[in-house]
C-alpha positions as CSV (number, residue, x, y, z in Angstrom):
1,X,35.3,12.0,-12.3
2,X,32.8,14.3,-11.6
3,X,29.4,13.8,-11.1
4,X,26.7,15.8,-13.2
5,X,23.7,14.0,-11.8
6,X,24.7,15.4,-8.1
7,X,22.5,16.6,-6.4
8,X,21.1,17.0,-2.5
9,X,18.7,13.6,-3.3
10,X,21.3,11.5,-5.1
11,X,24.1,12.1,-2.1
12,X,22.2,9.9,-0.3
13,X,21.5,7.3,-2.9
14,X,24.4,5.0,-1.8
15,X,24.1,5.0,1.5
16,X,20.4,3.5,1.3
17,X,21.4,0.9,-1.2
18,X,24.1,0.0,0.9
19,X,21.5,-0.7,3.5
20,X,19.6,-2.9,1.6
21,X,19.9,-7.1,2.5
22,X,21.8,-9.0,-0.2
23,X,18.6,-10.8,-2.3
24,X,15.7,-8.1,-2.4
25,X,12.7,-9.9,-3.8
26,X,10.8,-7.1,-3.9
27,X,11.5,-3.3,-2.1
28,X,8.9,-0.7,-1.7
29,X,10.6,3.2,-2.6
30,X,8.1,5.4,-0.6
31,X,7.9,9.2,-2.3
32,X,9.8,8.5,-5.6
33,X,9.4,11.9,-7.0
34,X,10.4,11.1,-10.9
35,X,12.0,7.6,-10.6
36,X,16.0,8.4,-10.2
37,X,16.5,6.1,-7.6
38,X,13.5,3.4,-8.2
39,X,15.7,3.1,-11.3
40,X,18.9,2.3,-9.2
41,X,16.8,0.1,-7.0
42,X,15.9,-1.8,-9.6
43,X,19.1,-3.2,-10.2
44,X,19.1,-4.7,-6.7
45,X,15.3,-6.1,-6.3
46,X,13.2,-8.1,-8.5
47,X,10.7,-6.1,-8.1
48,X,10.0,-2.2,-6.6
49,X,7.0,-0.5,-6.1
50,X,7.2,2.9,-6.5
51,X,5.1,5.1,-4.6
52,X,4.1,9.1,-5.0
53,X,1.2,10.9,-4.7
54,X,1.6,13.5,-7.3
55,X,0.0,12.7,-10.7
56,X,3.2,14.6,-12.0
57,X,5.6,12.7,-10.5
58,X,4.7,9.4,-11.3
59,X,3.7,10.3,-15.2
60,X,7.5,11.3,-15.1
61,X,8.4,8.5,-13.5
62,X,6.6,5.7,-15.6
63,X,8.5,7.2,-18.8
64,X,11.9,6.5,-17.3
65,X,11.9,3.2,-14.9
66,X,12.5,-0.1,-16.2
67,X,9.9,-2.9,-16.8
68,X,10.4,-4.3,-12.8
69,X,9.3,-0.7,-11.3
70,X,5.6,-0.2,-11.1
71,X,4.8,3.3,-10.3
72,X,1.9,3.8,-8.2
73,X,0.1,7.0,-7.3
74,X,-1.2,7.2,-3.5
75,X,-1.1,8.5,-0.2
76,X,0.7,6.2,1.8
77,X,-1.1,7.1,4.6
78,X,-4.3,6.2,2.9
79,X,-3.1,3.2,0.3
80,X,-3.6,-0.1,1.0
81,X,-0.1,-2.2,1.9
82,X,0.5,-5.7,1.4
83,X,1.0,-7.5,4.6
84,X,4.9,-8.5,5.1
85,X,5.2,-8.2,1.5
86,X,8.9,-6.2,1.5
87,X,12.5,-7.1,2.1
88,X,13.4,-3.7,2.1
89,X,11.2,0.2,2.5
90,X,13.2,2.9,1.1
91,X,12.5,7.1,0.9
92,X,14.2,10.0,0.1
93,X,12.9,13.6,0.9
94,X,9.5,12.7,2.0
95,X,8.9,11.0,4.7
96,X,9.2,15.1,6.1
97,X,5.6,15.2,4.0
98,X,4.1,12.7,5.8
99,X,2.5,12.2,10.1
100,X,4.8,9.6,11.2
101,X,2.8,8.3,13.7
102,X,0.5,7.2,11.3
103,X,2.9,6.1,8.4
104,X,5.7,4.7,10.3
105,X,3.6,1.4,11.8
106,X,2.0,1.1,8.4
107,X,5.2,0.7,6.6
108,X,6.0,-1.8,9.6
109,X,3.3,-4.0,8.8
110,X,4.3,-4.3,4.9
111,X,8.4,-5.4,6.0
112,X,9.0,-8.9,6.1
113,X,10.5,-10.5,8.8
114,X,13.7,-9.3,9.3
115,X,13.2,-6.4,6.6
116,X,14.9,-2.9,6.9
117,X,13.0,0.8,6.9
118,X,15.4,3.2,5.9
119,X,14.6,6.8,5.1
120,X,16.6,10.1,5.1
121,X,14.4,13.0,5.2
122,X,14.4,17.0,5.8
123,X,14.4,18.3,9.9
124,X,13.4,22.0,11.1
125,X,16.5,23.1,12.6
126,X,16.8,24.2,16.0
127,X,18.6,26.9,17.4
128,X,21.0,27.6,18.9
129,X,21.3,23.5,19.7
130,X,21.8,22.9,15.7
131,X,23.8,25.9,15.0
132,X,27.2,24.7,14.9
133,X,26.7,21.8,12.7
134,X,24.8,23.9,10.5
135,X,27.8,26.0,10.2
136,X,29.7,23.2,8.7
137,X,26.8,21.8,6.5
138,X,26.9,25.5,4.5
139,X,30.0,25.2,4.1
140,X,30.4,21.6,2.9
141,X,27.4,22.4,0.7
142,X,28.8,26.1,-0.3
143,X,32.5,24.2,-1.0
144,X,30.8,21.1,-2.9
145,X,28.8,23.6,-5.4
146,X,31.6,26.2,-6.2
147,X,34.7,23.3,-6.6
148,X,31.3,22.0,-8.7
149,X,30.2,24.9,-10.7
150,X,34.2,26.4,-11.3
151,X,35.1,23.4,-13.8
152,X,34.3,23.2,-17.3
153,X,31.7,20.1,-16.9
154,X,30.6,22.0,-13.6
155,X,29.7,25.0,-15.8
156,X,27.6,22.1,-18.2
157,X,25.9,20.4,-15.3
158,X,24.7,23.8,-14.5
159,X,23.1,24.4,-17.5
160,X,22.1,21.0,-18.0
161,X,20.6,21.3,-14.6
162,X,18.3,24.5,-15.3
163,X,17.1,23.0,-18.6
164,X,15.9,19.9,-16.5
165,X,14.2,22.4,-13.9
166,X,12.6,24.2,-17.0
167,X,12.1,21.4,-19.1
168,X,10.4,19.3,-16.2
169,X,7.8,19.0,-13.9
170,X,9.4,20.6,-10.2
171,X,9.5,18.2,-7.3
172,X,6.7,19.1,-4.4
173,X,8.5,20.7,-1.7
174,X,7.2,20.9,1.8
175,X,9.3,23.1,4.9
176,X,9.4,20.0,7.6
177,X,7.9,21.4,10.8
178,X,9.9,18.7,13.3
179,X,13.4,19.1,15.1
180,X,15.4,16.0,15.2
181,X,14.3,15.7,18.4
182,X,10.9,15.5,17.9
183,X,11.5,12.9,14.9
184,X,13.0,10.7,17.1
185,X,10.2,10.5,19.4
186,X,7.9,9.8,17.1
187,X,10.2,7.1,15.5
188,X,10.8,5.6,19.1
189,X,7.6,5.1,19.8
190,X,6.2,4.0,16.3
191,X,9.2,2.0,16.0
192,X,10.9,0.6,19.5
193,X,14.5,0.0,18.5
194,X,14.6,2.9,15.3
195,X,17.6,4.8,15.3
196,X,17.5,8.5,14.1
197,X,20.8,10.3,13.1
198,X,21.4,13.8,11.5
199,X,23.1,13.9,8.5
200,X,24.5,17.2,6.8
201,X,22.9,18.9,4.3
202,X,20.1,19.4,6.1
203,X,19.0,15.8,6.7
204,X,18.8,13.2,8.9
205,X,17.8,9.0,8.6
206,X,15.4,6.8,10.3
207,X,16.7,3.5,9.8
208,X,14.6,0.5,11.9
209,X,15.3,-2.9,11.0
210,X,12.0,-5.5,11.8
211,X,12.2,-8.4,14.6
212,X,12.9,-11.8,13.0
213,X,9.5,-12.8,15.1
């Protein structure tokens, strides 16, 4: 079956809530944009918190998520964190918006024992080093859109999709400014253990899991 919510975003979306422990008390979604996956979060956790700092994105987001999402505007390199408060930190397509050096040991302080930090964001690419696997990410992203777009229900996601774009308010977008590389610097030293891997489609994921003490 074919799926008309696809997107760049909602590729991801399993691979984080696979991540996620087995009882989530309460997870923390850092950059929710308009809510699509605090909503799939919230079938996991007993509670999420929601995080954006556009006005727009969280008004859009408060009309959609169920009653255990609360949707906060903030900067989360400004907002104050509960201490240890989270079995899980999630984000999609923002932590690219963000200094990690600052944000990284915040969200650290706020994971429980034992809690995971897993984030899949946007890298500047680096040539020539990047160049072949950005070959094959065009590709797979050219081949995913056409096989997409050439069925009938491809043809009605497509004009499903530009009514949404019209019809809604449009996601911030930033250009990220560091190589893979230089992410997993930062993350190293924010983070001693964090693991950075590139992804296709133009991402990779920090993924960091908290010492038990």
């Amino acid at each position: 079956m074919i799926n008309l919510a696809w997107d760049h975003n909602s590729y991801y979306q399993p691979r984080l809530l696979r991540a996620l422990p087995a009882q989530c008390e309460r997870v923390l979604d850092v950059g929710c944009g308009k809510g699509e996956f605090a909503i799939r979060l919230a079938e996991r956790a007993g509670r999420v918190d929601a995080v954006d700092r556009s006005a727009e994105m969280i008004e859009a987001a408060r009309r959609v998520v169920p009653g255990n999402v609360s949707c906060l505007r903030g900067d989360i390199a400004e907002m104050t964190l509960p201490a240890a408060a989270y079995d899980a930190i999630t984000s999609i397509s923002a932590l690219h918006h963000m200094p990690l050096p600052v944000v990284l040991p915040r969200l650290a302080r706020a994971l429980r024992p034992g809690g995971i930090l897993i984030g899949v964001s946007h890298h500047r690419v680096e040539f020539p080093r990047d160049l072949p696997l950005e070959a094959v990410t065009v590709l797979a992203n050219v081949s995913r859109r056409s096989g997409l777009f050439a069925l009938p229900a491809g043809r009605r996601y497509r004009r499903e999709m530009y009514r949404r774009l019209r019809d809604r308010p449009a996601m911030p977008i930033m250009a990220p400014v560091l190589t893979i590389r230089e992410v997993r610097r930062q993350a190293e030293r924010a983070l001693p253990g964090a693991t950075v891997r590139r992804l296709v489609l133009w991402r990779y994921e920090l993924r960091w899991r908290k010492p038990d003490r």
